[in-house]
DRENVEXMAR-191661 format. One record per residue (C-alpha): residue in three letters; x, y, z. Coordinates in steps of 0.2 Angstrom, whole numbers, padded with zeros to 4 digits, always signed. Each point is the difference from the previous one (the first is absolute). Layout:
! residues N
alaXYZ ...
END
This chain:
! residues 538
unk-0464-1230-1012 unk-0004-0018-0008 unk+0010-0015+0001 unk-0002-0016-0010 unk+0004-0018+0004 unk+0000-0018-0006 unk-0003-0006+0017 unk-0004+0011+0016 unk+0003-0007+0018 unk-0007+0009+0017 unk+0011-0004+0014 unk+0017-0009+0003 unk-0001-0011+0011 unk+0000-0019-0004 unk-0018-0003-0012 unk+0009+0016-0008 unk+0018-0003-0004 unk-0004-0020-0002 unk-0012+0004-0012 unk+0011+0014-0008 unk+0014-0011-0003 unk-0008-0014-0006 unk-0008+0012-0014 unk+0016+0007-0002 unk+0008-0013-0005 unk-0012-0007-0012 unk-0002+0013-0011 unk+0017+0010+0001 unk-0007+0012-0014 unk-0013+0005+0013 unk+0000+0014+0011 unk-0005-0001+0019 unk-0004+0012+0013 unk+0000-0004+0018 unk-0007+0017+0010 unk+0001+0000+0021 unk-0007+0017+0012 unk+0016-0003+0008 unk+0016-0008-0001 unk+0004-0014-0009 unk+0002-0011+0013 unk-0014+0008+0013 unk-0014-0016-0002 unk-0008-0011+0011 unk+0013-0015-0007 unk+0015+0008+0007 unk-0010-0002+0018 unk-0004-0018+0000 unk+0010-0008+0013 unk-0004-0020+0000 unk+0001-0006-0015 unk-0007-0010-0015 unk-0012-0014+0004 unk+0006-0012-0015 unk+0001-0022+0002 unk+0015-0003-0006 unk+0005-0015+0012 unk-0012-0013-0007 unk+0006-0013+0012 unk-0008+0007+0015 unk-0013+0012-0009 unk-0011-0001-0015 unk-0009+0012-0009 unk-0018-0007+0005 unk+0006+0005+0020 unk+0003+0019-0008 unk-0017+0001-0008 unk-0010-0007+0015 unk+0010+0010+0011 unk-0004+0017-0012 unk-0019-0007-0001 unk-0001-0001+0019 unk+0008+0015+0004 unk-0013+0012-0015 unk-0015-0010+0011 unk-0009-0004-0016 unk+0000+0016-0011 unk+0016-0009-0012 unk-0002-0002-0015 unk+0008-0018+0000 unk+0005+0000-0019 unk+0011+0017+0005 unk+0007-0008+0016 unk+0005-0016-0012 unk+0008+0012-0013 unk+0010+0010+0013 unk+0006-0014+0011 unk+0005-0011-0014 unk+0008+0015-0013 unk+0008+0008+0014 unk+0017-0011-0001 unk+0005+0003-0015 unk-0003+0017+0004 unk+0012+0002+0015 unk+0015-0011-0008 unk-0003+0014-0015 unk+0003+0014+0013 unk+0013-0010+0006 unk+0010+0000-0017 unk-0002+0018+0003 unk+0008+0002+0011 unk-0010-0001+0017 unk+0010-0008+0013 unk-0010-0009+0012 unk+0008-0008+0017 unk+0006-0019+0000 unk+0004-0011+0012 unk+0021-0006+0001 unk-0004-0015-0012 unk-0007+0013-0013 unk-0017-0004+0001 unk-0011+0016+0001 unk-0006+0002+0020 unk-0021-0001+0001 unk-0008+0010+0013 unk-0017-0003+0008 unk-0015+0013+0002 unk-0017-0001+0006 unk-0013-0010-0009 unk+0015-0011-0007 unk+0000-0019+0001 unk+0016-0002-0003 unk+0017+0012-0002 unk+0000+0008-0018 unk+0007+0017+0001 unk+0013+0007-0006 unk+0009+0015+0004 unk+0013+0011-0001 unk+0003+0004+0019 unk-0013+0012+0007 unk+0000+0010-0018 unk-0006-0011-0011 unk-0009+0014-0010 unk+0012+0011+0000 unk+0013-0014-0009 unk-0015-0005-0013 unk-0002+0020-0003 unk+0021+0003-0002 unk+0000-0017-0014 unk-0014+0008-0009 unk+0005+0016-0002 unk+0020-0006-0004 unk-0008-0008-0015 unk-0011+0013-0005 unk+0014+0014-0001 unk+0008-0014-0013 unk-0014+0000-0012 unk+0003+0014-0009 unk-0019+0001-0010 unk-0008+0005+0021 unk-0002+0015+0004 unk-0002+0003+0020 unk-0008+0017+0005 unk-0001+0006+0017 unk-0010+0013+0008 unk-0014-0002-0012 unk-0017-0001+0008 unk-0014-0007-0009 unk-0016+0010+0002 unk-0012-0012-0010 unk-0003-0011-0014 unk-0005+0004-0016 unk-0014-0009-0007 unk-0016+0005-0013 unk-0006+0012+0014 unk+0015+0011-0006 unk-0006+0000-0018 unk-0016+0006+0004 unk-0011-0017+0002 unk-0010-0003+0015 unk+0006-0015+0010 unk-0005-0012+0013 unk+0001-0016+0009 unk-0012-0006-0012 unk+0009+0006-0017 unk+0008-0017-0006 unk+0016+0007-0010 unk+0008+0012+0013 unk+0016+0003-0007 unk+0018+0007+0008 unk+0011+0012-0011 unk+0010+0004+0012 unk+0002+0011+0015 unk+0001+0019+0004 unk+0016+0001+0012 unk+0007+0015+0011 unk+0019+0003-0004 unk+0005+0006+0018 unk+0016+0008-0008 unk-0009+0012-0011 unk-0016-0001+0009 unk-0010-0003-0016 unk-0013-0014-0007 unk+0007-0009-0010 unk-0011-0012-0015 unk+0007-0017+0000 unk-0007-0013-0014 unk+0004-0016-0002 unk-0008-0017-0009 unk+0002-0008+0018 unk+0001+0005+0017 unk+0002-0009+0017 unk-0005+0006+0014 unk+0014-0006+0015 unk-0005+0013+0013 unk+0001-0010+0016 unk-0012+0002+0015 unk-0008+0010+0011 unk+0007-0001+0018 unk+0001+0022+0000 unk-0021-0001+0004 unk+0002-0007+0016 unk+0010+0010+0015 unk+0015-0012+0003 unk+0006-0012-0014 unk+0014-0010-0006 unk+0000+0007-0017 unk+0009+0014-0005 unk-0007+0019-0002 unk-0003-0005-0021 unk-0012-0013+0004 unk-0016+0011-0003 unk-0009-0011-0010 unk+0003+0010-0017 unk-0006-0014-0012 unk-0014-0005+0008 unk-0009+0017-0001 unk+0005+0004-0016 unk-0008-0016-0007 unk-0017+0002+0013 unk+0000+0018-0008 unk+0003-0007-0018 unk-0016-0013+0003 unk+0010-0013+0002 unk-0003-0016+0011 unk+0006+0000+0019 unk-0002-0015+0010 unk+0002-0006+0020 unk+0005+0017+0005 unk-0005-0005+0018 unk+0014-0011+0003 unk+0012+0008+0007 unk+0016-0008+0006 unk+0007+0006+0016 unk+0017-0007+0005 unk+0001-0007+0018 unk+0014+0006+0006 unk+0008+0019-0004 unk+0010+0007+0010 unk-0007+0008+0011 unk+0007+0020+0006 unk-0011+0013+0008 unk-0007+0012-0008 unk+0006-0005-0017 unk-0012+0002-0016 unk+0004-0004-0016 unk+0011-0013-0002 unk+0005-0013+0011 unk+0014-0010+0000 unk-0007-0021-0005 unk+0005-0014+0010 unk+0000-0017-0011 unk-0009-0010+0002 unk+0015-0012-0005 unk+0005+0004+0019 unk-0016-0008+0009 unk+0004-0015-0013 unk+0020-0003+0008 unk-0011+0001+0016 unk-0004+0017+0009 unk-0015+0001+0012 unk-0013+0011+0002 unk-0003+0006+0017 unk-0013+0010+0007 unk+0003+0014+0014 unk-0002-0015+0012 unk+0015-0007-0008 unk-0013-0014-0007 unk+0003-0010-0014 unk-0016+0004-0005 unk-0004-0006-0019 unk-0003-0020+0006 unk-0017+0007+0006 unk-0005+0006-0017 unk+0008-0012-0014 unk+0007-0018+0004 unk+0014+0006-0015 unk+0005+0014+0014 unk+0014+0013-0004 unk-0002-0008-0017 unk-0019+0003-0004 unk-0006+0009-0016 unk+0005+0019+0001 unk-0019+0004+0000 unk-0002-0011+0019 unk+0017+0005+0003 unk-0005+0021-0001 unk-0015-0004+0011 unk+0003-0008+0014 unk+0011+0014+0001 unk-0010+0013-0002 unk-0012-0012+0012 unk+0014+0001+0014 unk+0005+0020-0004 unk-0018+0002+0005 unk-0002-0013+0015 unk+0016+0008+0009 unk-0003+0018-0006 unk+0016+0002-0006 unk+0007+0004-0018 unk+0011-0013-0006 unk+0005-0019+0006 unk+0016-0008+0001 unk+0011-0008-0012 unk+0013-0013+0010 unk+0015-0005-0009 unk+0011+0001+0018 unk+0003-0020-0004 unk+0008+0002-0016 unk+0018-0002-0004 unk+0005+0017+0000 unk+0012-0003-0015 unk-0013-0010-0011 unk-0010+0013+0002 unk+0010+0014-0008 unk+0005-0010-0012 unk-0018-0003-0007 unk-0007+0016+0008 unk+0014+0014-0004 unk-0011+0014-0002 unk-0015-0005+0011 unk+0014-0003+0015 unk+0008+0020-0004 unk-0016+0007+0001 unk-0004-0008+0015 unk+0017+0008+0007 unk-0003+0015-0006 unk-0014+0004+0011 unk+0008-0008+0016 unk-0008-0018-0004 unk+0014-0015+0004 unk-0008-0015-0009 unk+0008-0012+0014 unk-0004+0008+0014 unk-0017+0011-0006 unk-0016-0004-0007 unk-0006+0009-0017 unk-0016+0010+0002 unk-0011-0003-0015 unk-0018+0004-0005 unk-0007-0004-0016 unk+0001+0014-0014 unk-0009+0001-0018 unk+0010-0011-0010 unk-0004-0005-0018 unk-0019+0000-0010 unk-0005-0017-0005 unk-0014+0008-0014 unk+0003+0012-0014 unk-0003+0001-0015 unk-0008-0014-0009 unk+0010-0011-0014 unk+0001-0016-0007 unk+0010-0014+0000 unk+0014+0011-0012 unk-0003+0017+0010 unk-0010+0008-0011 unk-0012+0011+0006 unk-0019+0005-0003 unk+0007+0014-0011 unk+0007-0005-0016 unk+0019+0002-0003 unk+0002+0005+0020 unk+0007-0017+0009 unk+0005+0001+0017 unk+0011-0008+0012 unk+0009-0002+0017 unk-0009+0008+0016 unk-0014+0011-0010 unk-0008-0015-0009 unk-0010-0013+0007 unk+0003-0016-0010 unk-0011-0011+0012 unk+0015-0009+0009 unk+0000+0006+0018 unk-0020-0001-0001 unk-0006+0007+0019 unk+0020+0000+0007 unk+0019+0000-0007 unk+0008-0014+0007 unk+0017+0005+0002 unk+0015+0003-0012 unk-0013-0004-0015 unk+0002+0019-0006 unk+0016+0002-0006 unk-0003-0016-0010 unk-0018+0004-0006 unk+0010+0016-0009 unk+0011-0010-0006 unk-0012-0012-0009 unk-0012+0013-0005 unk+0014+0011-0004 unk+0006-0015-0015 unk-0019-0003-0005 unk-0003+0018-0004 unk+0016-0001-0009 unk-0007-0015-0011 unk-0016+0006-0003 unk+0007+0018-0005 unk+0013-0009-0011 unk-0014-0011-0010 unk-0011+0014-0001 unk+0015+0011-0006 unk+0002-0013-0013 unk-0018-0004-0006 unk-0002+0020-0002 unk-0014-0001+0011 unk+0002+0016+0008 unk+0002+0017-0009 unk+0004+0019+0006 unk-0012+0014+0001 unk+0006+0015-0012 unk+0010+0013+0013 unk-0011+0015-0010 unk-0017-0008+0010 unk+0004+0002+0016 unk+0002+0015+0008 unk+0014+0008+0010 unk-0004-0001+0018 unk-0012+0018+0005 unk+0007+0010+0014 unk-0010+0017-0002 unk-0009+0007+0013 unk+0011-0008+0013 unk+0011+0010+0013 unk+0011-0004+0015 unk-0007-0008+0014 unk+0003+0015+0012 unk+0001-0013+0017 unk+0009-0017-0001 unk-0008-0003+0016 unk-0018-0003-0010 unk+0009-0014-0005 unk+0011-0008+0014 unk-0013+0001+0012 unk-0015-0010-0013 unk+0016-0014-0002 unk+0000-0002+0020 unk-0019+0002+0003 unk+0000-0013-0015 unk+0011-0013+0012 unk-0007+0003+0015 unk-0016-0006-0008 unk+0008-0014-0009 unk+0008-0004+0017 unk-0013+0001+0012 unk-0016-0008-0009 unk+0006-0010-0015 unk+0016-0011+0008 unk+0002-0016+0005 unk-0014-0001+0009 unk-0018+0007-0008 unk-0018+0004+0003 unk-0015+0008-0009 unk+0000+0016+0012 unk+0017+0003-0004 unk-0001-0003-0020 unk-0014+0011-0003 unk+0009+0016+0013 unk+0015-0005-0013 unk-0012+0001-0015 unk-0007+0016+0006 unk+0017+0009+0005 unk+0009-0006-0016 unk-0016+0008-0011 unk+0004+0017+0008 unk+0019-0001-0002 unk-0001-0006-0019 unk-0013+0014-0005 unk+0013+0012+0009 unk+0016-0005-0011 unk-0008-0002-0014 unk-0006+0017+0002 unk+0017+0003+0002 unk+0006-0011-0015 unk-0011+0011-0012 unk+0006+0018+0004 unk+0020-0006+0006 unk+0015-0002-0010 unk+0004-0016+0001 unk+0013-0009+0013 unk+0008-0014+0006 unk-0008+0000+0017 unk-0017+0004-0007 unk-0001-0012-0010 unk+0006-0013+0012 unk-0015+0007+0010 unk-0013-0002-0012 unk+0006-0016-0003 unk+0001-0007+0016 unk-0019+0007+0002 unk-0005-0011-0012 unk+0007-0016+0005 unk-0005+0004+0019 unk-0017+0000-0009 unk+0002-0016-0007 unk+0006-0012+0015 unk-0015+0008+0010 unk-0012-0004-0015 unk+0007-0017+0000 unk-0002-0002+0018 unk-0017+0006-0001 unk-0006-0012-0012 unk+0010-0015+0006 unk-0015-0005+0015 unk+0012-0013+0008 unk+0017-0003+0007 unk+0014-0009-0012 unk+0017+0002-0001 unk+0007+0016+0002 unk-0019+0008+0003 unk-0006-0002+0018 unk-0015+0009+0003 unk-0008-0004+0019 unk-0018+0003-0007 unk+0001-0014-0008 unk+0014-0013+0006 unk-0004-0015-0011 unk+0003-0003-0019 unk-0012+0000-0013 unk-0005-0016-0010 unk+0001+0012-0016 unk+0020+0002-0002 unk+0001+0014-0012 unk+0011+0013-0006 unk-0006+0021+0002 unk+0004+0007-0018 unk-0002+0019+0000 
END
């Protein structure tokens, strides 16, 4: 089956449905498909709990504080023109999402309330209680139902993009006009690979928390995009910088994922305690409890390690009780749910993957190194959070790149600069010689030996021993699903798999090259950071 569009759009979070709307509505005689694996509303947007970073109080904050606090935080790997464009656009952004419809808490006087988070010199975010996400996610999508030229398709899995390849040419990292047609997709309702073409596409396909045992993101975040684009030649960068959020709840046993504790909370004042009952992080940052979220995670996992145990504590015991389920509803049900009183019992917490500060590679208007592919949100790296994400700078980093895609698209649109491959030259997707796998264990068992390497040797804390037995383990698991890629019909869970392969392969290639510590990367072989600050393209 084949499917054409003016405009195609993977994922439907908030780089999708920003940029969906915006292209909507300029060109009404357009038609635009938005596609998601899952449900509509199943994204890493409708996690985020803490909010928007955003200066909007210029009496006591100034964009120059946001910048330097983003350019300290990405510990010299920004790209300070990005960090600029995204601190400074990203206003006019938010008060559009507000016009929307996004209803963000304000104080009694009708001013918007400003939370504080680690890395922040001032208090900037805001927020819609504990769920901020998931009130961005409800706004966008509201808007979207009402623009009647989008088309939102769910359960449709894309299995790779179509580039010259498919046509027959050879193509490598070195072939200078790659070019994206579109996408092969899996319709999980008729279980069939569908042909989608399109002028455009954007690629909005979130993270990849699912490589690593215990994360914050939900079970989609499998790092779809960014394999498809390192299998289409494409350009990856900064893979080894992964983000791992301090404080997760922490529940025995669980894998998967785990429930996130905001950082939002740490900035109204809770403490970290060790088993001791030490308020522990004045030994390692003079910021404390408020520290960048790379320090934060490892004096952490510093004192997990020292006291043999697997989480610390999170004290919010001297918090108004009433405060605190006002701003933290959901957090303080959680907590309840499994036995935890907030004013009477510390949180456990342990830091879980989170979010992955590299991606694939675009410029300043998210377009990629593959021409008419642009990408945006979580699967792009745009060069603002550099080395670390200083938080709340996601949600509006989508945002911004979200409306730049949007005019860049538009002007090319308009100048006629891009033009669609006739349907007759591509070919339908081949399936022959394919069976049922006979055993789904071949599969879920790779996906848990996959995380238990990620876990084990390439998380917060690294080495050379442990990159190369990751290296060596991940060679054996890839060469074994892609055997199984080649003689199986073709699945969800597969597919995941294969992906997830791929971009395990790439944070430890990262880490490998990267023979320092910054940021997010910390290898104990060598501890110190190199005088040449440079980005790992792959």
């Amino acid at each position: 089956m084949e499917r054409k569009t003016d405009y195609l759009v993977i994922g439907s979070g908030i780089a999708g449905l920003t940029y969906a709307l915006k292209v909507a509505r300029h060109f009404p005689d357009k038609k635009i498909l938005v596609m998601t694996k899952a449900a509509a509303d199943e994204t890493n947007t409708k996690y985020a709990q803490g909010g928007v970073a955003v200066v909007n109080d210029l009496e006591n904050d100034s964009f120059e504080k946001h910048i330097e606090d983003t350019l300290i935080a990405g510990d010299g790997l920004c790209n300070p023109g990005v960090v600029e464009i995204v601190v400074k656009e990203g206003p006019d952004r938010v008060r559009e999402l507000i016009e929307w419809g996004a209803r963000f808490d304000k104080e009694k006087d009708g001013d918007y309330k400003l939370g504080k988070e680690g890395g922040h010199s001032e208090f900037r975010i805001i927020h819609h209680k504990d769920i901020t996400g998931w009130e961005m996610e409800r706004t966008l999508l509201d808007a979207v139902a009402a623009q009647l030229n989008i088309e939102l398709v769910k359960h449709f899995f894309v299995v790779d993009i179509i580039t010259q390849h498919h046509l027959g040419y050879l193509v490598t990292k070195s072939t200078p006009d790659i070019t994206c047609y579109g996408v092969y997709a899996l319709n999980l309702e008729t279980n069939r690979i569908e042909k989608i073409l399109s002028t455009t596409t954007l690629l909005a396909t979130g993270g990849n928390g699912q490589v690593y045992r215990t994360t914050t993101n939900p079970a989609i975040a499998t790092g779809d995009g960014v394999a498809m684009v390192y299998r289409a030649k494409g350009r990856i960068e900064n893979m080894e910088f992964i983000q791992f959020h301090p404080t997760a709840l922490y529940e025995p046993g669980l894998r998967g994922q785990a429930f996130l504790i905001t950082e939002a909370v740490r900035g109204d004042g809770g403490i970290l305690r060790n088993k001791e009952g030490e308020a522990f992080m004045e030994r390692y940052d003079p910021r404390r409890d408020l520290a960048p979220r790379d320090i934060v995670a490892r004096a952490i996992d510093s004192e997990m390690k020292r006291t043999g145990t697997e989480h610390v504590w999170l004290d919010c015991r001297h918090f108004s009780k009433e405060k605190f389920i006002e701003h933290f509803p959901n957090i303080y049900q959680k907590c309840l749910s499994i036995g935890i009183d907030i004013s009477q019992n510390m949180i456990p917490v342990a830091p879980a993957a989170h979010y992955s500060c590299g991606g694939i590679k675009s410029d300043e208007w998210g377009r990629s190194s593959i021409q008419q592919l642009y990408v945006c949100g979580e699967c792009s790296s745009t060069g603002l959070h550099g080395a670390n994400r200083l938080a709340s700078n996601s949600l509006l980093e989508a945002m911004v790149f979200a409306h730049r895609c949007y005019l860049d698209v538009t002007a090319a649109t308009e100048a006629k600069k891009y033009t669609q491959v006739q349907a007759e030259h591509i070919p339908d997707w081949n399936a022959e010689g394919t069976s049922e796998p006979k055993e789904m264990i071949l599969i879920t068992q790779s996906l848990k030996e996959l995380q238990q390497v990620m876990s084990d040797y390439v998380g917060i804390v690294r080495n050379d021993i442990r990159l190369q037995r990751a290296l060596n383990r991940l060679d054996l698991l890839w060469e074994e699903t892609e055997q199984l890629y080649q003689g199986s019909s073709i699945s969800p869970q597969l597919l995941e798999l294969r992906n997830l392969i791929t971009v395990g392969y790439l944070i430890v290639k990262g880490a490998d090259f990267r023979k320092e510590s910054r940021g997010l990367h910390f290898n104990t072989d060598y501890p110190g950071k190199s005088e040449l600050v440079q980005n790992i393209v792959l």
